[in-house]
N, C-alpha and C positions, 0 to 999 in steps of 0.2 A: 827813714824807711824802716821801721821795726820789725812786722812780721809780712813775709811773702809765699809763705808757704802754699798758699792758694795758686799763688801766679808761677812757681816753682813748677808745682807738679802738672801744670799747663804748659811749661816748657816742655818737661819731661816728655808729656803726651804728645805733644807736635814734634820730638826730635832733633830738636835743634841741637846742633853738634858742629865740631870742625875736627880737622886730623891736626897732627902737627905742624907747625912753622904757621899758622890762622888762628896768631893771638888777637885781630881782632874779633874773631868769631866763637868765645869761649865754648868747652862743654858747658850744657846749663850744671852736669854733675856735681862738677869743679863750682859755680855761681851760687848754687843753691846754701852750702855751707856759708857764702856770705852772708847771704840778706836777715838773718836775724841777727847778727852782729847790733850792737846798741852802739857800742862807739863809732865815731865818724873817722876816725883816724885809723881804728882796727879795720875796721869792716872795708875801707878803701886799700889798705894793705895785702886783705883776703884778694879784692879783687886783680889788684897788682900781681899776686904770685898767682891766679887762676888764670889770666888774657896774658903771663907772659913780659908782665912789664918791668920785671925785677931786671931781667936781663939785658934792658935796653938801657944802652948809653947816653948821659948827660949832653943833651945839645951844648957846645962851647960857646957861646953866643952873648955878649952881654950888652946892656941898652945905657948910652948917658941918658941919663934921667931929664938931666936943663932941656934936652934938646930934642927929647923923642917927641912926634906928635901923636897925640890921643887919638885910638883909632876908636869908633861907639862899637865893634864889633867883637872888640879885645884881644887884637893881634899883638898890642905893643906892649898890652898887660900881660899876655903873654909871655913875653920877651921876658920883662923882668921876674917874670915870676921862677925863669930858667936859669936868669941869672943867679938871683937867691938861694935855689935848689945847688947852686954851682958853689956859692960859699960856704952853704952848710946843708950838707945832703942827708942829714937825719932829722931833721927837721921836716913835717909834710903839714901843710895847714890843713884841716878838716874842710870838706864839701859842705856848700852853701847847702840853704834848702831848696832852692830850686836846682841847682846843679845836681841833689842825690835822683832826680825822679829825671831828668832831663839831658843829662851828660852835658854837661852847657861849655866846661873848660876843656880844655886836649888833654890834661890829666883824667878826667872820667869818664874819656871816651870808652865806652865797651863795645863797638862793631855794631853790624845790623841782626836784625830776625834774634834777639834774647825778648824773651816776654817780659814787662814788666808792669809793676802797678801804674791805673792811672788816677780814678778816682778813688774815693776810700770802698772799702770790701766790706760788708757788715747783712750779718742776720737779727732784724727785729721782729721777737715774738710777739712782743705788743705794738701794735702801731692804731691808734685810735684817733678818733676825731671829734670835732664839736656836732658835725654836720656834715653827714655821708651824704655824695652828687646820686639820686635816687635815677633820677631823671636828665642826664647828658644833655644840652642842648647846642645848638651851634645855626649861625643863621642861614647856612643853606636848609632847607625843607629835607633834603635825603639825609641831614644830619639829625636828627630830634628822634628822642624816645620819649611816647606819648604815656607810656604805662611805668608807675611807679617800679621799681627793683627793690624785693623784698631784701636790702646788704643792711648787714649787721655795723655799728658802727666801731666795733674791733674787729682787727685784721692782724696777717702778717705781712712784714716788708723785709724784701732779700735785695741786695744788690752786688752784680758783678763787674767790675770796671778793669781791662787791661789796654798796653798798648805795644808797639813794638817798631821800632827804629828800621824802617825800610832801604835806606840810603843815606851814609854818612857824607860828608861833605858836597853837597849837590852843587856848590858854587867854589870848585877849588878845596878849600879849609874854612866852609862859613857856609851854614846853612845845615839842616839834617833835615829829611822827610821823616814823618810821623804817621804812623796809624793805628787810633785805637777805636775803641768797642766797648759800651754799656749797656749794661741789661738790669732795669730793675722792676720789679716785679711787686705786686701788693693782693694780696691772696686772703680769701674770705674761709681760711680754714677752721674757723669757729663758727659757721655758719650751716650745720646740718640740714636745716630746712635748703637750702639749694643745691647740697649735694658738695659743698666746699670748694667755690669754683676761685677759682682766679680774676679777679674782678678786674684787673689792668696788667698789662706788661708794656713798658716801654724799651725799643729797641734804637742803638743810636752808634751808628758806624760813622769815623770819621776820617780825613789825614789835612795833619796840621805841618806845616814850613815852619822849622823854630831857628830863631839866631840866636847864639851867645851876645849879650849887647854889656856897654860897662860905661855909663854916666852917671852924675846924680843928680835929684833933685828932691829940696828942700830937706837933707840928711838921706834921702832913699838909694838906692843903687838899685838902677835899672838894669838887670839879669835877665829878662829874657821878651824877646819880640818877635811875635808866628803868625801867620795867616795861615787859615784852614777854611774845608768846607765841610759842612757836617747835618745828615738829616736822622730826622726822627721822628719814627713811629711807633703805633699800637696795633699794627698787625693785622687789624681787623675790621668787616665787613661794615657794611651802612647798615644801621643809623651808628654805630659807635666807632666807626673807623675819626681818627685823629690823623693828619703829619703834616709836617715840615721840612724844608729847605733852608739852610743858612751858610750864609760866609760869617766867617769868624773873627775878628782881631784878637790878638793876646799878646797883652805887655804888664809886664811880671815886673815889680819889684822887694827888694827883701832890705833887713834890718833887723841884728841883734835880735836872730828867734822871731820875728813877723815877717809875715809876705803875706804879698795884694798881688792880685792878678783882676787887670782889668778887662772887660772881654763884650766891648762892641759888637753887635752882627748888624747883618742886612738880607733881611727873607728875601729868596730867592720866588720871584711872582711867578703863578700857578693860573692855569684858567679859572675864574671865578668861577663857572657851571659845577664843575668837576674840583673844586677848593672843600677840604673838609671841615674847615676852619677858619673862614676869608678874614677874619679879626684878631688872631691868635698874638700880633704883636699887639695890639694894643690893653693885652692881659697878661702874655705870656713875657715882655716888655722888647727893650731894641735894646738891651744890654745890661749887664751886672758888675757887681764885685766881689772878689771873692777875698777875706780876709782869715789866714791861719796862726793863731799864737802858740807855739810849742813853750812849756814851762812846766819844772822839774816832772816829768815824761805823761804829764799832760799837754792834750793839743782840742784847742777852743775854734772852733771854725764859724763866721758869720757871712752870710750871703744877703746879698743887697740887692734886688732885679725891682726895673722899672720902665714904664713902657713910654716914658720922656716927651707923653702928651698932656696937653690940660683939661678944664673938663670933664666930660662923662666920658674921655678917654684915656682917667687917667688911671694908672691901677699897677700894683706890683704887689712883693712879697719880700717876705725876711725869714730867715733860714738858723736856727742855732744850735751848735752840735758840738759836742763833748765827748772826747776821747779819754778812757783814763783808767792806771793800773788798778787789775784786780788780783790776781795770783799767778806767779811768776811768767809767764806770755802771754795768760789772759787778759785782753783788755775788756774794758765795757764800752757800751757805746750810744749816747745820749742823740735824739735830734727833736727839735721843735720848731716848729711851720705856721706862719700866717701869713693868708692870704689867698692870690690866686695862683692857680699852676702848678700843683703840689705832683702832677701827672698830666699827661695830655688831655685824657678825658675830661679831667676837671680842671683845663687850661681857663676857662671863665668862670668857675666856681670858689666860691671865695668862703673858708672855713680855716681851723689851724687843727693841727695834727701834733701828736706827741708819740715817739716810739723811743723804746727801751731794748738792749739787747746787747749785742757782742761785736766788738771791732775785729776784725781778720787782715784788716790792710786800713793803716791809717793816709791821709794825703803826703805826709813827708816822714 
């Protein structure tokens, strides 16, 4: 988690505070001097003297090893991880990369209501394509624009993505409520002849059930396991209104600097009359993968969606995006798109895009 300064001064604005002795509920004040921290070791340390954790006592607890059972949840990992701490207390192992954005161990737990990043934050002033959607279509009749749209094929793309820990523990010590919020936005401000409108905004509210989980497989360590439900729209009227319903899975695993997160849905059925979109999986697909390589303070992101039919129903897209320094917190920020779904509007339009621009919150 490099720079947060975006999601910071969103704390700021919402408030979020606590008095004393409500170290799980830090000032964001105290928080904010974390999150651009680069070390994984400092920057958890920050957090520790912010929430209070400096002065909490070493649980006494220690685990035989021969004889403990594996719990997938990681209570027993846990245990030992207390114990460790118990033999040599200067020692603190650095936060996975799903643990920094997730709090996944009882070491990073930070309380509920802190804002934090979810997806990546970035402004691209170029965002162009082979092949602007002129004409939306969709196969209900109140969905179809019959008259071409005089859009320029450059644009700009902003996006905003946060989230914030509603309820710690919802099952005893196992489970957290999740909710976050994406907005991203593709705007025709090179486009005088229409007056520089906003050609799309997609809006996308969710809350996801995350567990700490700790098995492996085939070298991976399975870190994290959430159900969510999550819709999304474009806000607006017929013929261009777009949305969706979906239930979510999400199973996360990591490894030496990568992580995949895999992420199943099931569109949640709409009356077809009143459906803006009755096809949208079969373009928009029934699930993806998200793959992150962090590598010296580069981080390569690939996205994989596919709509896991055959036929003329079959159709997905791929997603590649490049994180990487420019001068000293500036980062830059690469992303390139084929296919379909690049927005809701253009959930069946099939072109690839390339934008250039600036990272403000990268994924980890």
């Amino acid at each position: 988690m490099k720079r947060l300064t975006a999601a910071a001064g969103v704390a700021l604005l919402a408030g979020v505070s606590a008095g004393p002795g409500h170290a799980q509920n830090p000032n964001p004040m105290d928080i904010r001097a974390c999150t651009a921290i680069e070390s994984d070791a400092q920057r958890l340390a920050c957090y520790d003297h912010a929430t209070g954790r400096v002065n909490m006592p070493v649980a006494r607890k220690r685990v035989d090893e021969s004889t403990a059972t594996p719990d997938i949840f990681g209570h027993e990992r846990g245990d030992r991880r207390t114990a460790a701490a118990e033999d040599n207390s200067e020692v603190s192992a650095p936060l996975s990369l799903l643990d920094s954005r997730w709090e996944l161990s009882p070491e990073s737990k930070l309380g509920t209501f802190n804002v934090r990043g979810y997806k990546p934050v970035y402004v691209l002033p170029v965002f162009a394509t082979s092949h602007q959607n002129d004409r939306p279509q969709s196969p209900n009749p109140d969905n179809r624009v019959d008259t071409a749209q005089n859009l320029d094929r450059m644009e700009a793309k902003f996006q905003l993505s946060l989230k914030t820990k509603a309820w710690q523990g919802v099952f005893g010590d196992a489970g957290d409520l999740w909710l976050g919020y994406t907005q991203s936005s593709r705007w025709q401000v090179y486009n005088s002849k229409l007056s520089r409108p906003f050609r799309e905004t997609n809006y996308e509210p969710e809350a996801m059930l995350v567990f700490d989980t700790h098995y492996r497989v085939l070298g991976w360590e399975g870190r994290l396991l959430g159900i969510g439900v999550n819709h999304q729209s474009n806000g607006r009227s017929n013929p261009l209104s777009r949305s969706w319903n979906r239930v979510i899975a999400d199973v996360g695993f990591e490894r030496d600097g990568w992580t995949v997160m895999l992420r199943p849905w099931w569109r949640i059925p709409e009356d077809r009359k009143n459906d803006d979109n009755p096809d949208i999986t079969d373009y928009m697909g029934r699930g993806e993968m998200q793959v992150i390589r962090e590598w010296n303070g580069h981080e390569f992101g690939l996205l994989l969606r596919h709509s896991f039919r055959g036929g003329n129903r079959s159709h997905g897209a791929g997603q590649f995006t490049w994180s990487f320094p420019v001068a000293g917190n500036l980062r830059g920020y690469m992303e390139l798109f084929k296919g379909y779904g690049e927005s809701l509007i253009d959930y069946n339009h099939n072109a690839t895009y390339l934008g250039i621009g600036v990272s403000l919150l990268d994924w980890y």
